[in-house]
N, C-alpha and C positions, 0 to 999 in steps of 0.2 A: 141384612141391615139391622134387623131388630137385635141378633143374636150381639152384633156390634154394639148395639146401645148399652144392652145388658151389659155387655162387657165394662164399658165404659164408669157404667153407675157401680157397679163392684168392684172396680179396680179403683173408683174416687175414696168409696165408704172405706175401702181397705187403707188407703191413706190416709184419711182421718184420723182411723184407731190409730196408726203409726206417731201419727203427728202429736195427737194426744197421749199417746206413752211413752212419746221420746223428745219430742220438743225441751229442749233448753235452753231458747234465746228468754230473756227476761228484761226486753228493751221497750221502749214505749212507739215502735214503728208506728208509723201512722197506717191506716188500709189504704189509703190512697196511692201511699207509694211503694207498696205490694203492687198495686194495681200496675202503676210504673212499670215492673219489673216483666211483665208481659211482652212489652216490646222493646226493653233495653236493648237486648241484643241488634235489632235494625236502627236502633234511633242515635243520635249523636244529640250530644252536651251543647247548651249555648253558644260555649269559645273552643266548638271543635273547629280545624279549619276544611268545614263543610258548608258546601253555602247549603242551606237550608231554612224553610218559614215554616213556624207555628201555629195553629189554628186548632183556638179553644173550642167547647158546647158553648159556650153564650155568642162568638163573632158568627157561627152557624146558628144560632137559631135567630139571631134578628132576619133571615131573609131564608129560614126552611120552612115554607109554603107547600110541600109537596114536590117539589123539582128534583131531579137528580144531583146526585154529590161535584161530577163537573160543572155543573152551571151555580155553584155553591162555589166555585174555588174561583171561580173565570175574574176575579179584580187583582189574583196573584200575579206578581212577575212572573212576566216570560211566559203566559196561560193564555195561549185559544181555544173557547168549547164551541161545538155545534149539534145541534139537537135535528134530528131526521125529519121528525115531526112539527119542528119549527117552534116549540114551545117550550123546549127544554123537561118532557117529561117523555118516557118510552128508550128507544136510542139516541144516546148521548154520548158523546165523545169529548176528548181533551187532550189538548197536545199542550206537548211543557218545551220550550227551546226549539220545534218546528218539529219535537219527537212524538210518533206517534203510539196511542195505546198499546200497541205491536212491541213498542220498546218503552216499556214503562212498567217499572215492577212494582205490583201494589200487593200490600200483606193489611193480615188483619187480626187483630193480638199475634202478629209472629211471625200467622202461618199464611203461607203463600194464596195468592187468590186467582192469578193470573190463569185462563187456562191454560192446561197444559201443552195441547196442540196448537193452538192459534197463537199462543203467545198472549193473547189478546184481553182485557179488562173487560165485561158486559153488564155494566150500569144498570141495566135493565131489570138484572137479577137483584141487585140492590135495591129492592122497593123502598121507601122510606125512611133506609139506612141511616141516614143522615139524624134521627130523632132516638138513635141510639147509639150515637159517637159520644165519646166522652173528648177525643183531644184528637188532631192528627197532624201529622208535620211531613210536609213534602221536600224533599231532598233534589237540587238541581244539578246536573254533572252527575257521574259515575256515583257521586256517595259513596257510603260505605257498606263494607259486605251485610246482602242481606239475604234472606232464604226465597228460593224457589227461581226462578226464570230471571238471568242477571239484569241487573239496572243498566241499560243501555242510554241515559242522559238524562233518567229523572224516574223518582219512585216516591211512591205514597204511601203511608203506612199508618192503618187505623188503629187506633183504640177504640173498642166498645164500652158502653157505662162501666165504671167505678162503682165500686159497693158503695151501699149509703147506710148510712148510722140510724138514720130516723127514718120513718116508716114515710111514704109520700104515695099520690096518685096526684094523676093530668090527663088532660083532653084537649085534645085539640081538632079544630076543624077551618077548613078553609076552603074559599071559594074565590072562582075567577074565570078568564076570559075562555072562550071555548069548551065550553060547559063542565070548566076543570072542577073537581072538589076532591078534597083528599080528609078522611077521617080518620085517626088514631085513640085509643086507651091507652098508657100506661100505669103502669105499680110498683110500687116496692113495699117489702114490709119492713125494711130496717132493719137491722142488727137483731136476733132474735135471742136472748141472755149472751150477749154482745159476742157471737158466733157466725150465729148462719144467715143468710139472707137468700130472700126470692123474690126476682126483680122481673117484669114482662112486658110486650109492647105486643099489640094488635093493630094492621093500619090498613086503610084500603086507597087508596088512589084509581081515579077515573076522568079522561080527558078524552074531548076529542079533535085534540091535536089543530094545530095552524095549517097544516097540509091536509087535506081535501080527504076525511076518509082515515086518516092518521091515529086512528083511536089507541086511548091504552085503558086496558085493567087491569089493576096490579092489587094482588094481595100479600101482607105478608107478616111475619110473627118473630118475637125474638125474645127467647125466655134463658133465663141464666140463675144457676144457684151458685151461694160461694158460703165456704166455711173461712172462716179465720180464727185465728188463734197463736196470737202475740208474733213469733215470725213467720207463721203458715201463712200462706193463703193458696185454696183449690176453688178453683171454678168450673162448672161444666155451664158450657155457653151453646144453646141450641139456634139457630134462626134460618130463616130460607122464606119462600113466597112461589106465588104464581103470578106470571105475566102473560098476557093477550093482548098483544099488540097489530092493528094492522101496518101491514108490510105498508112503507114509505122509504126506501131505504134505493130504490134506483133515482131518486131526485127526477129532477125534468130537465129533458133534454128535448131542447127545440125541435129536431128534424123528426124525432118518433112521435112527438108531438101533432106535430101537420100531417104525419103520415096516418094518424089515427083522424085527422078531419075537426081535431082543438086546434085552438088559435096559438102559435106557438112564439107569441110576443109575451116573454117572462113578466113584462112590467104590467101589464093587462091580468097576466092568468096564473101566476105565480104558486098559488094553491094547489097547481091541477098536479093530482096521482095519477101514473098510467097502472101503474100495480091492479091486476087484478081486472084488465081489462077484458071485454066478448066484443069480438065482432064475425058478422055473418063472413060466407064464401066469398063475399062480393067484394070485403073489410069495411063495411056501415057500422058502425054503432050500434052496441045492442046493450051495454049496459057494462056493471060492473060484476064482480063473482064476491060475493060477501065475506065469505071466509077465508079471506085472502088473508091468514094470517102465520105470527110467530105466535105457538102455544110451548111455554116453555113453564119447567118446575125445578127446583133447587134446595136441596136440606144441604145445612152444616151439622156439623156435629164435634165440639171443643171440649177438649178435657184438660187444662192448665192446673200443674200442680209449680207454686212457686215457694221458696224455701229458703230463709234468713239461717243460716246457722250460727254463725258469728257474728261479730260488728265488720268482719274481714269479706267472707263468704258467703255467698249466695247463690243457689241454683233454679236453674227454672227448665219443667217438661211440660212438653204443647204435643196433643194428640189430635187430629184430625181427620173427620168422612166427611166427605161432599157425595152424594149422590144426586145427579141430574138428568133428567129426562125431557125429550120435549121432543118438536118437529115443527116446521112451518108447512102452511096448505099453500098451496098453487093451481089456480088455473092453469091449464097448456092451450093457449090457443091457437088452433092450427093457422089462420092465417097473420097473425101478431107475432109468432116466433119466424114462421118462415117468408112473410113478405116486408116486415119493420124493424126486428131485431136479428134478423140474417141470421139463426140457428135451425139446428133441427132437429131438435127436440120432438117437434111435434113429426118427427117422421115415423114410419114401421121400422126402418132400418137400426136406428137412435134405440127402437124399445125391442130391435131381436125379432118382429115380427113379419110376417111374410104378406106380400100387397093381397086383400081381395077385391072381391067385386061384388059390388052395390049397386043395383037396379043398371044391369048391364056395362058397367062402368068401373076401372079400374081405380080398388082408392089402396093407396100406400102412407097418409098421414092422418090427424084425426085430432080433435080435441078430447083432454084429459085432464082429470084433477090428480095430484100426486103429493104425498106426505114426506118431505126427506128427514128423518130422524137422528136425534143424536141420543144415545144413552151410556153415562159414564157414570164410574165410581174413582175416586180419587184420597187416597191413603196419603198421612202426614204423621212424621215423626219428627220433633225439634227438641234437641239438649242443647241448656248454654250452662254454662259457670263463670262467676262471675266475683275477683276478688280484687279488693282496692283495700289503700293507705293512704297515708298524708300525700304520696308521691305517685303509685300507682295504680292505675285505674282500667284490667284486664279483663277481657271474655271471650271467652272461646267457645263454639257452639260447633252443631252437627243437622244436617237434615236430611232425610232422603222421605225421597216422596214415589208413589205411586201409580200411573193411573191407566187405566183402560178404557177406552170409549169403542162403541157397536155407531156404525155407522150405516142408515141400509133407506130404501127409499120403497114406498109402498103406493102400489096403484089403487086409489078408492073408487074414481070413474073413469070409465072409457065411452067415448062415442060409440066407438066399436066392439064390445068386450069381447065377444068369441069365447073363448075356453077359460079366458082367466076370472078369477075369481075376488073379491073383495080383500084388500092388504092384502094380492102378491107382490112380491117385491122384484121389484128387478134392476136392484142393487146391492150390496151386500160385503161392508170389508168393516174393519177395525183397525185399531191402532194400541199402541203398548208403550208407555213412555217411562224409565225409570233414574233417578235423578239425584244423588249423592251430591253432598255440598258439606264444606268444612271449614272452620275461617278462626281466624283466632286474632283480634282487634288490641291496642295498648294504650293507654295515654299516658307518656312518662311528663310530669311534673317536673321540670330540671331546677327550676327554681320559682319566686313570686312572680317572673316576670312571662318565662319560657315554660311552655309545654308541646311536647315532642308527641308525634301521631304515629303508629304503622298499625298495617290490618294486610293479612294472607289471605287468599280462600283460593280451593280450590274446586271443582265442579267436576262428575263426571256422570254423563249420560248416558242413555241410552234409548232409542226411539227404532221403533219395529212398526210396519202397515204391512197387511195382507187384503184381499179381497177384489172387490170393484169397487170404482170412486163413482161419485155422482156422475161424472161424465162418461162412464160407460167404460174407463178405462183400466185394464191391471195395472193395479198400485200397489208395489210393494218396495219397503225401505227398511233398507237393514244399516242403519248408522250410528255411529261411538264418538262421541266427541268428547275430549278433556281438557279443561281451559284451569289456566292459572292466573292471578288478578292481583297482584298487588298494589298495597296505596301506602304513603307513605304523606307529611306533610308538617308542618308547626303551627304554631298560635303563640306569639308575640303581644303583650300585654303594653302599650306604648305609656299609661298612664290608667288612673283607674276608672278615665271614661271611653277609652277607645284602645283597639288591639289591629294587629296585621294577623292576616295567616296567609299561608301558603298551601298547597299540597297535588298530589302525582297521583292518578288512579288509572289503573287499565282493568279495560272490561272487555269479556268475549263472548257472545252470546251467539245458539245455534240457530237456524232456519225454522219455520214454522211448519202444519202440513202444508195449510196453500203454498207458503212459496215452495214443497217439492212438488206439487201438483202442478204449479205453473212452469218450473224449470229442474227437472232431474238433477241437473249439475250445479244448484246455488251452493254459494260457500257461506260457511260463519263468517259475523262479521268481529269485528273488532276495533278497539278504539283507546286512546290517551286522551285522559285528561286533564287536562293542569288550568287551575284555581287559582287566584290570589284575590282576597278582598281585606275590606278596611269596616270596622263594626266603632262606630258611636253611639253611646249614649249618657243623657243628662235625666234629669227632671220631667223635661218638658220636653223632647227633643229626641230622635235615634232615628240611625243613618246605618243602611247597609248597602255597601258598594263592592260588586264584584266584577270582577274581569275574567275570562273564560278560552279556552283555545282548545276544542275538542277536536283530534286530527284521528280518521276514520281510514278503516282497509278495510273494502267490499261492505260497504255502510248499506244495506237491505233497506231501501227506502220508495213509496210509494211510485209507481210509473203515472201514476193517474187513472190507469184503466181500473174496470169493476170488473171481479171474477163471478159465476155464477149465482153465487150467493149474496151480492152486491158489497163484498169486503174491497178493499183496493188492492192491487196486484203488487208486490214488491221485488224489488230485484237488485242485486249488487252493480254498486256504481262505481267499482276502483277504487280513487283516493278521494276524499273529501274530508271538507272541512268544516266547523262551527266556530267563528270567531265573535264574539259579543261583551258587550257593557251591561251588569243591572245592575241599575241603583233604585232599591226603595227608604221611605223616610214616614217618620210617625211626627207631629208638631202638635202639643198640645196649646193651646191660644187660650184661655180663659172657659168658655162655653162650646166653642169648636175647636175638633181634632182632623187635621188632615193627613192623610196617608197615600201620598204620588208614590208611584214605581213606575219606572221608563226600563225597558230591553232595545238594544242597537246591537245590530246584530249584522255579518255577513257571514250568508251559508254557499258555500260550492263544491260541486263538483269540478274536480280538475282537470279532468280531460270527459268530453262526452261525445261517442260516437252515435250517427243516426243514417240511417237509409231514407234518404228524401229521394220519390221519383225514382226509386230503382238505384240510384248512386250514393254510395256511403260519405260521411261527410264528416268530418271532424269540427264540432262545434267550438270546440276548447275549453272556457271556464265557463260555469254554466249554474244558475240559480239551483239549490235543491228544492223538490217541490213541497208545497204547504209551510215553507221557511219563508215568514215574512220578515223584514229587516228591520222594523219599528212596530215594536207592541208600548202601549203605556194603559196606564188606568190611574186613576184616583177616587176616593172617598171623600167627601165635606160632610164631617155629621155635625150638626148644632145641637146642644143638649138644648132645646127651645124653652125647656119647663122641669121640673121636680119629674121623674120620669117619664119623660118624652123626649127622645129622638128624633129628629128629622136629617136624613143622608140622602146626600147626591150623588151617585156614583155612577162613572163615566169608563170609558173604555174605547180608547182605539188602537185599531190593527190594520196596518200598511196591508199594500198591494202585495200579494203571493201568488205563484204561480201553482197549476195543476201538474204540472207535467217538468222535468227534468231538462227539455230542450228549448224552452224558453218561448214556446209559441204564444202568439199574440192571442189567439183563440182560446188557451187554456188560465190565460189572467184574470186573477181574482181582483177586486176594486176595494180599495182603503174603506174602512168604516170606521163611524164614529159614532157610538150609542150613547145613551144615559138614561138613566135607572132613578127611582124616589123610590126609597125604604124609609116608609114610618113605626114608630116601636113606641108605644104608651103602655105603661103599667101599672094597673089600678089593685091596691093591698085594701078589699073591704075587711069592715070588722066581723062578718058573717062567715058560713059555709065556708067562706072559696079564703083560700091564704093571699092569691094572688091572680087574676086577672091579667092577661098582656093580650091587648089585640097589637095585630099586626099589619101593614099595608104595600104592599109594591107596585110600585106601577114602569114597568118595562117600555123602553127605549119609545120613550115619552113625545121626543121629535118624531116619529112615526118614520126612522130612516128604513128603505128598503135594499137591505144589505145582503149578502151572500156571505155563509162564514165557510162552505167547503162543496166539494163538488167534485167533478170525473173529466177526465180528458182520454181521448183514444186517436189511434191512426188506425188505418187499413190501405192497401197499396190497390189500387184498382187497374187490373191487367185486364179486364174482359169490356167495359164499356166500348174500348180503341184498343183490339187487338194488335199485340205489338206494341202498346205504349203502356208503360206502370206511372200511375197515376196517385199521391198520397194522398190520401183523405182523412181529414183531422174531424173531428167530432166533440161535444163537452155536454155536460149537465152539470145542473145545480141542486142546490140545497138551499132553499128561499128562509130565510128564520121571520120569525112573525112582527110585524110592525106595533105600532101603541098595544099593551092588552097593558093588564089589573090583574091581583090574586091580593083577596084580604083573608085574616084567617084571625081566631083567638084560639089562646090556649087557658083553660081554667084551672087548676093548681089545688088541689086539697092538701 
């Protein structure tokens, strides 16, 4: 890794000298929009016909307290988050159109962020991210081609700070409900003989979570240098953190609940963690295991070189390392795995070993603590070129990515240990993912009125596992997948305060590891999109209205159940559909600004088959799970005073079910929250340039809502031999009722 960095910082210096002895643009670019040029290649134009939303550094820092970047987006159309912890700091999650992180491609200056195996976004890794976003625009529908793991119905795509001209530093601190406090530094020194700059953030976050035991600590740093010079601009952008999080991520499920001897009335106990539970031979109570946690680390490593040649041409190269390491602790409790959560785990058989005998008495099971680790390194390469005129507006780009992750599981205590020794493992596999992507986007300009869209790409992969999987089982996968994507669409100028567009995108995206863990034989899925909305705006006044018809083959979508690791299990479900309405709308009124968006939505599956009781059952059209049919939210800000803010923001989301078959047992119940964000900003004439204290106060009605959870079956043949019996099961995920976070930021 080091050798890498080196590389990095001598392959930047080396482009310097180049830029400096060859540079011949003589234009007055702004830095700013160099800085732009970082993520053109994923972003679309205002009158693309892409429904996509905007979101500045100022509409994120009125309400960045320390929370993670989903619970920052959750007032967008079409946007569900839920937080593990209940409070919206640690695991956090966000679905866009009922799509979950699994299918939602998020990059950052460019380059891809998604893991590579899971498919998956992990928030968690983003410590205070959010206090070094400069801009980021979330894209709904397929969008447009962008790098790394395809946009299966919505992608994110961050920008980090922009260079600054003038030299600045800030502090900020904040505190709140749940013994939350989150501290940050930043700096910049500004343009230095209006060249080079060196910009930093230092932050720590620490809570202890709405859920019972829920704690986070999160550290983490993000330092960046850029040279510019007239069309250059290179940046090496470093960041990454450490999180310790306790495990909350199996939610509570009533019947494990009672079986452990808690009271398993949610409305009562809602708080309660079983994560990490001890109990005696007898199953009493005995306490919890402390280190019941996620210990996870993550470095980036960015090297953007972007490059003006002409007023025509422009290129930009994006380098990337991520190295990550980490593992979660576990209890094994031998009687909690094998009499409450029906595994066995805690068997001799489960760890290889052979039954002995203890004080005359045969033992074959045992409690144990166990570390299951993950350690990856992950290689990014991105070219785009980029050439426009009065008419045409072209990029063509390339990516291939690389990554390798060790997977292996280490025993630190045994009941029993016998011969083994501290970190043996007895587990052991990896995985190899390599990832080619190529796409080449147009915007023809036909006249004032029409502008004409297409965008190609193509993808080709390749994914390899070898070893043993946490479950003890040989995993190995040797598969090539090559997808092609086109989009195609227009943008209709009706007048010069509102336009139509249209547009067609097909996306193919492959299986994850979990879903080959849970089913050998999953397929890619794939999907059409087609788009059409209506963009107004005045003065005072803009209205975005879109209409959506997303039709899916073998759409990989949640079952409800939780795999080992408590991720949700996914699996192909034939044909399916997303049909839906969003309209959002901006009103400016004198002193107050409202901002309503409404999503209508129907999601199904079109045929669904089930085994109830032994006999298979054709359900027919069938809710897809975590797709609820009505999401809305709204903002009221009153500018009350000369810098001060006062916003009400509100948020509801309809009934969703868990589960794919529509069981009554797996339904989620409509909620209806609201939020008070206050922002005052005090400019002394001393020290400080500017002063902003900040205040939120969360779902203020103190409504106690559920925003995601678990559904399962099992078929019970042995109760009444001879009769198969279905047994449905759920848990929750409680989010936290009234809390507070105030915080200031001081400004030199």
């Amino acid at each position: 890794m080091k050798n890498l960095f080196l590389f990095l910082v001598l392959f930047a210096l080396s482009l310097i000298a180049q830029a400096q002895n060859n540079s011949k643009v003589k234009d007055s670019t702004k830095t700013e929009k160099l800085d732009e040029v970082l993520v053109k290649a994923v972003r679309v134009d205002a009158d693309s016909p892409i429904t996509h939303t905007n979101v500045s550094k100022e509409e994120l820092a009125k309400r960045n307290l320390g929370q993670d970047i989903p619970i920052l987006l959750n007032f967008l159309p079409s946007v569900v988050t839920t937080s593990d912890a209940g409070a919206g700091i640690g695991y956090t999650g966000i679905r866009i159109r009922g799509i979950s992180g699994a299918s939602t491609n998020v990059t950052i200056n460019g380059i891809q962020y998604n893991d590579a195996e899971s498919l998956g976004t992990f928030w968690v890794n983003l410590q205070d991210f959010s206090s070094s976003v400069e801009n980021l625009q979330v894209q709904r529908g397929v969008g447009s081609s962008t790098n790394g793991a395809g946009a299966f119905g919505a992608s994110v795509n961050i920008l980090t700070d922009a260079v600054a001209r003038e030299s600045n530093a800030e502090t900020s601190h904040s505190f709140g409900s749940f013994n939350t406090r989150r501290h940050n530094v930043k700096f910049s020194t500004g343009l230095l003989n209006d060249k080079v700059e060196i910009a930093g953030r230092l932050s720590q976050i620490k809570s202890d979570g709405y859920i019972d035991r829920a704690t986070s600590d999160l550290k983490s740093y993000f330092l960046q240098g850029s040279y510019v010079n007239e069309g250059t601009l290179i940046k090496a952008v470093v960041f990454g953190g450490h999180e310790i999080t306790y495990q909350s991520w199996y939610g509570f499920n009533p019947v494990d609940v009672a079986a452990v001897g808690a009271n398993p009335n949610i409305d009562e106990n809602r708080r309660f963690n079983i994560s990490g539970i001890q109990l005696d031979d007898e199953g009493n109570f005995e306490g919890f295991y402390e280190n019941q946690v996620d210990n996870y680390k993550q470095d980036h490593y960015q090297l953007h070189w972007n490059q003006r040649w002409d007023n025509n041409w422009s290129t930009n190269l994006g380098l990337n390392y991520t190295y990550g390491r980490g593992f979660f602790e576990e209890y094994v409790d031998n009687y909690y795995y094998s009499n409450v959560f029906f595994a066995d785990d805690a068997s001799f058989d489960f760890l290889g070993k052979e039954p002995i005998t203890v004080n005359g008495e045969t033992v074959d099971s045992q409690d144990y603590i166990r570390r299951r680790w993950l350690d990856n390194d992950f290689y990014v390469v991105n070219a785009s070129v980029n050439y426009k005129n009065d008419r045409i507006n072209s990029i063509t780009g390339v990516s291939y990515s690389s990554y390798k992750g060790d997977h292996f599981g280490e025993l630190i205590w045994e009941q029993y240990a016998g011969d083994n020794n501290f970190g043996d493992r007895y587990y052991d596999g990896n995985g190899q993912k390599n990832d080619f992507n190529a796409f080449s986007k147009i915007t023809y300009r036909a006249n004032d009125k029409l502008s004409l869209y297409g965008d190609v790409q193509i993808r080709a992969i390749s994914y390899q596992t070898s070893g043993i999987n946490s479950d003890l089982d040989l995993f190995e996968i040797d598969k090539n997948f090559n997808f092609f994507n086109p989009k195609l669409g227009f943008n209709y100028n009706l007048d010069s305060k509102s336009d139509l567009y249209l547009s067609y995108a097909r996306a193919n995206r492959e299986p994850s590891r979990g879903d080959f863990e849970n089913n050998a034989d999953v397929k890619p899925e794939s999907l059409n999109d087609f788009e059409m909305g209506w963009r107004y705006r005045n003065k005072n006044i803009g209205i975005n209205a879109n209409a959506y018809y997303m039709a899916y083959n073998e759409q990989l979508v949640a079952t409800g159940a939780l795999d080992n690791s408590g991720s949700q299990i996914r699996d192909n479900t034939g044909e399916s559909y997303r049909l839906g309405l969003e309209v959002e709308a901006t009103v400016v009124l004198n002193k107050v600004t409202l901002q309503p968006n409404v999503t209508l939505s129907s999601n199904k599956n079109r045929e669904t088959f089930f085994k109830r009781d032994g006999v298979l059952q054709n359900l027919g059209k069938t809710d897809i799970a975590f797709s609820p049919n009505v999401v809305a939210a709204n903002a009221i800000t009153l500018n009350a005073a000369p810098n001060f803010n006062v916003s009400l923001l509100s948020k509801y989301v309809g009934e969703q079910f868990m589960s794919n078959i529509e069981a009554e047992g797996s339904k989620l119940d409509s909620y209806f929250t609201n939020d008070i964000n206050l922002v005052y900003e005090i400019k002394p004439k001393g020290i400080f340039k500017s002063i902003i204290l900040t205040g939120l106060i969360n779902n203020i009605f103190a409504e106690e809502y559920i925003s995601n959870g678990f559904f399962f079956t099992f078929d019970d043949d042995f109760s009444n031999p001879g009769t198969v019996t279905t047994i449905e099961g759920a848990g929750f995920y409680p989010q936290a009722t009234t809390n507070f976070l105030v915080g200031a930021t001081f400004k030199f």
